[in-house]
C-alpha atoms as an extended CHARMM CRD file, in Angstrom:
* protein
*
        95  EXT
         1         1  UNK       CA             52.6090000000      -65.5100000000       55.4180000000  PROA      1               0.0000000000
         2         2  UNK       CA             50.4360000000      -63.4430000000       57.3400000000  PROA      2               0.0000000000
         3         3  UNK       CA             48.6950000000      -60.2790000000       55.7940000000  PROA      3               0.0000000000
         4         4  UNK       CA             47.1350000000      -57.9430000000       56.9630000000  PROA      4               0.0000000000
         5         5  UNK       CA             44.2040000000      -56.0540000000       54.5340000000  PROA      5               0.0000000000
         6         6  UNK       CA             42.1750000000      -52.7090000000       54.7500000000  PROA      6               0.0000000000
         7         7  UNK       CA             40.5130000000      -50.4060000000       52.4780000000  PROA      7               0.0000000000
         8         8  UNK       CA             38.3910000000      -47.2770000000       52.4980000000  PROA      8               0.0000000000
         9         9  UNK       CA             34.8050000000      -47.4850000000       50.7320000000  PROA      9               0.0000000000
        10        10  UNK       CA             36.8670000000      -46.1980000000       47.3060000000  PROA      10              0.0000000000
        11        11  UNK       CA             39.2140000000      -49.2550000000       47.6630000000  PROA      11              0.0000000000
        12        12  UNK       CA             36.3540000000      -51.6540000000       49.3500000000  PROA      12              0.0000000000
        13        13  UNK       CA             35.7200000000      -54.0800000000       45.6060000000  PROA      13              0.0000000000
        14        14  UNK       CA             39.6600000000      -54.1520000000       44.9910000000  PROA      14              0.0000000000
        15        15  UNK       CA             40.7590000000      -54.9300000000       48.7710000000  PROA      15              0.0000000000
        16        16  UNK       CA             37.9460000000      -58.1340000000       48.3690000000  PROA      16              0.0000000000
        17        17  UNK       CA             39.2460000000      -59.0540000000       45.6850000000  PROA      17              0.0000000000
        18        18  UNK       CA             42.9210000000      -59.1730000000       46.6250000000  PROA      18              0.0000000000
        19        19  UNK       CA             41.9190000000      -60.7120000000       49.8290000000  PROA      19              0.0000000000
        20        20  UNK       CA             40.6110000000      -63.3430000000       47.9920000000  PROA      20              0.0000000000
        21        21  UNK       CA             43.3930000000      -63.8010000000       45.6370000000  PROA      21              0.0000000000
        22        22  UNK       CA             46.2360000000      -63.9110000000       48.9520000000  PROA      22              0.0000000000
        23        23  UNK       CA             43.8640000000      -66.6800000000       50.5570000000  PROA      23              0.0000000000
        24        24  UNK       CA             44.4530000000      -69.2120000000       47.2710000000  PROA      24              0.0000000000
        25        25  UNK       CA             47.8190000000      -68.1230000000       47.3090000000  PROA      25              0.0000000000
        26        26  UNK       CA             47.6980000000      -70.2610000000       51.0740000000  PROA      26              0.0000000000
        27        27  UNK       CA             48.6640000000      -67.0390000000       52.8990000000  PROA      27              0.0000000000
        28        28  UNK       CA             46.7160000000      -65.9300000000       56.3680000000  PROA      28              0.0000000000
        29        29  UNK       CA             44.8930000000      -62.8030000000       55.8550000000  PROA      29              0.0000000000
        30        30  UNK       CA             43.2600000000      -60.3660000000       58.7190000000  PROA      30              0.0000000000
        31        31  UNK       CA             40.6900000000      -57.8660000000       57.3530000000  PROA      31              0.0000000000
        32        32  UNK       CA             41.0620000000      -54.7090000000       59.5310000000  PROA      32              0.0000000000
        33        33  UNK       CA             38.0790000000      -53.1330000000       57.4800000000  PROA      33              0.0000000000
        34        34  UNK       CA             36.0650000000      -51.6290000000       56.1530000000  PROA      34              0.0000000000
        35        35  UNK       CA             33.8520000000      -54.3630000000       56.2330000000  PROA      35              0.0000000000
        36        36  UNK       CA             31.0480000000      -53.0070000000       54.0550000000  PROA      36              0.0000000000
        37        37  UNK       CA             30.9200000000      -49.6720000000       51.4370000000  PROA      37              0.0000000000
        38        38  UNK       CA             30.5660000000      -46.3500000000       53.5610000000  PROA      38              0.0000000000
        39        39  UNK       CA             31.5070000000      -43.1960000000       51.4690000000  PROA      39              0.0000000000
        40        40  UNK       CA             31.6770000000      -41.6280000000       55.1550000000  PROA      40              0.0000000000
        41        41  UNK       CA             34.6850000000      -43.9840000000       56.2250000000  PROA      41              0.0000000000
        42        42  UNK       CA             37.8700000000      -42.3430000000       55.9340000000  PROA      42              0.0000000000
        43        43  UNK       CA             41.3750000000      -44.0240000000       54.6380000000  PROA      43              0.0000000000
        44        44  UNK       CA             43.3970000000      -42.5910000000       57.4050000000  PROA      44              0.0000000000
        45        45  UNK       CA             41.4850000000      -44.7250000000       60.0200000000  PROA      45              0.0000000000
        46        46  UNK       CA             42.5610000000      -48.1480000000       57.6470000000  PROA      46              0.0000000000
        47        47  UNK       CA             46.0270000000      -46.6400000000       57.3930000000  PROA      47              0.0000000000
        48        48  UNK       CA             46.2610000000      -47.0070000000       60.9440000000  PROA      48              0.0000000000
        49        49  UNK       CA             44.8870000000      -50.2170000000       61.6590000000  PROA      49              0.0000000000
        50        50  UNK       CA             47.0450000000      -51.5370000000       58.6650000000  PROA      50              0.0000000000
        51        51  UNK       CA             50.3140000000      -49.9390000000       59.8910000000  PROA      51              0.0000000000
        52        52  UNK       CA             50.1840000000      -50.4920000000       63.2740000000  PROA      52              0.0000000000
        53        53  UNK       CA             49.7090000000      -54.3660000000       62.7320000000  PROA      53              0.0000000000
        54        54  UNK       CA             52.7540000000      -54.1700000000       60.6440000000  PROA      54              0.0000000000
        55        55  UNK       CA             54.4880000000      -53.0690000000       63.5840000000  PROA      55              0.0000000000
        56        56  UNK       CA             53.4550000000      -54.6800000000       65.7040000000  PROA      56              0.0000000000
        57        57  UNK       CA             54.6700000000      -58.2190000000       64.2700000000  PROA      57              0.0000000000
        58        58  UNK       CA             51.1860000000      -59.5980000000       63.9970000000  PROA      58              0.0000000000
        59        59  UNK       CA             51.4950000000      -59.5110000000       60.3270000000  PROA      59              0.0000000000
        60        60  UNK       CA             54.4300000000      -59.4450000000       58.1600000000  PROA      60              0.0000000000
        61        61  UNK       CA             53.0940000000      -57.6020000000       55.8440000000  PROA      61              0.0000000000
        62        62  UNK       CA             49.9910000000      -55.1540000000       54.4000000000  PROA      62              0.0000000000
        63        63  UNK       CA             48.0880000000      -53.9480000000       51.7250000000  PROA      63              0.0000000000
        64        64  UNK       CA             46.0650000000      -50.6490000000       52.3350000000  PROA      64              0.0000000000
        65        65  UNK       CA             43.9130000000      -50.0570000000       48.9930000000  PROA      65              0.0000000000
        66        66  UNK       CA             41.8220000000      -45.7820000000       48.7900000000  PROA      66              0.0000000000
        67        67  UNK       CA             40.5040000000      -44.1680000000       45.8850000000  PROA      67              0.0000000000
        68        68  UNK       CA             44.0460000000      -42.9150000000       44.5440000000  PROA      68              0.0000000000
        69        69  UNK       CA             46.5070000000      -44.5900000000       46.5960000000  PROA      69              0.0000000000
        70        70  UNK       CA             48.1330000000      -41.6900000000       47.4690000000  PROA      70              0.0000000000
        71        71  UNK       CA             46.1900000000      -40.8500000000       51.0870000000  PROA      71              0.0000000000
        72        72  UNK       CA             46.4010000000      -44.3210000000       52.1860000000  PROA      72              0.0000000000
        73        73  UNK       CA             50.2630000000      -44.0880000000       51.6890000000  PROA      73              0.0000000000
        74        74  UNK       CA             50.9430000000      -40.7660000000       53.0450000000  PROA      74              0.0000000000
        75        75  UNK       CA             49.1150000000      -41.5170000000       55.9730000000  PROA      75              0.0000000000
        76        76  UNK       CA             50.4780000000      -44.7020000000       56.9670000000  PROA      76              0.0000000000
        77        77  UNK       CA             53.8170000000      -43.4810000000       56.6780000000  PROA      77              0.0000000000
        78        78  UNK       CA             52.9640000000      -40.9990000000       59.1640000000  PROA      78              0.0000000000
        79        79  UNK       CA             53.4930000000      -44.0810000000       62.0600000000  PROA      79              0.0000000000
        80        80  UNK       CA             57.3090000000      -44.1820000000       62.9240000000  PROA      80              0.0000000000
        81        81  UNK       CA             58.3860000000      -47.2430000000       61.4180000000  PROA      81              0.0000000000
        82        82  UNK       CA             56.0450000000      -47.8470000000       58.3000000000  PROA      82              0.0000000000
        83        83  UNK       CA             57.5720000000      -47.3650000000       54.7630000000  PROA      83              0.0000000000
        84        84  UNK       CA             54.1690000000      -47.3670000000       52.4550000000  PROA      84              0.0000000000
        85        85  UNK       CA             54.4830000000      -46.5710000000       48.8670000000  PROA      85              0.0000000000
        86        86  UNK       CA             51.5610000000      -46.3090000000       45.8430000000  PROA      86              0.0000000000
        87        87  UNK       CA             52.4510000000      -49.4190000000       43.4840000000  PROA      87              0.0000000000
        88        88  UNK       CA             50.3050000000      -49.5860000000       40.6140000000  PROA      88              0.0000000000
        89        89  UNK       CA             52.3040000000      -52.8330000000       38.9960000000  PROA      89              0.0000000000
        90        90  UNK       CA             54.3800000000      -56.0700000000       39.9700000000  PROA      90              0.0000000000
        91        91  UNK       CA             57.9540000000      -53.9080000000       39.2310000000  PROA      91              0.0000000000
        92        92  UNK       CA             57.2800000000      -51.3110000000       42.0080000000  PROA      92              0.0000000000
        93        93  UNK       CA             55.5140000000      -53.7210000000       44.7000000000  PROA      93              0.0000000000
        94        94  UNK       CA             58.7450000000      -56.3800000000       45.0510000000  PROA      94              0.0000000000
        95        95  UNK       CA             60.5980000000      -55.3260000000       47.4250000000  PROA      95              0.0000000000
């Protein structure tokens, strides 16, 4: 499957490390940033990038990793089309 990965600098270590974890899993993964840790980044840029992949049909599906969780998802649901939600556990993230 292809995924598609981004992060602010909060979520930068966890977003590597899921990468990381999809690509032994076999599964294609695009890195939309950030690329490196800059506390002057900001998570609705990622959100973007993220979501409109999604949409677009490039990837199937995304994970979008801030500081909280909560700003990532709020702001990627503000693209028509994008359901985000804050999962902190295997329960809420099937689906």
């Amino acid at each position: 499957m292809k995924v598609v990965v981004g992060a602010d600098h909060a979520g930068y270590d966890l977003k590597e490390t899921i990468k990381q974890y999809l690509i032994s899993l076999g599964h294609d993964v695009i890195d939309v940033g950030a690329h490196e840790r800059n506390s002057t980044d900001d998570y609705p840029d990622f959100a973007r990038l993220v979501g409109e992949r999604v949409l677009s049909g490039r990837e199937l599906r995304g994970v979008l990793i801030c500081g909280s969780g909560v700003g990532a998802s709020v702001a990627a649901n503000k693209l028509p089309g994008v359901r985000a939600a804050v999962c902190h556990d295997c329960y809420s993230a099937q689906g």
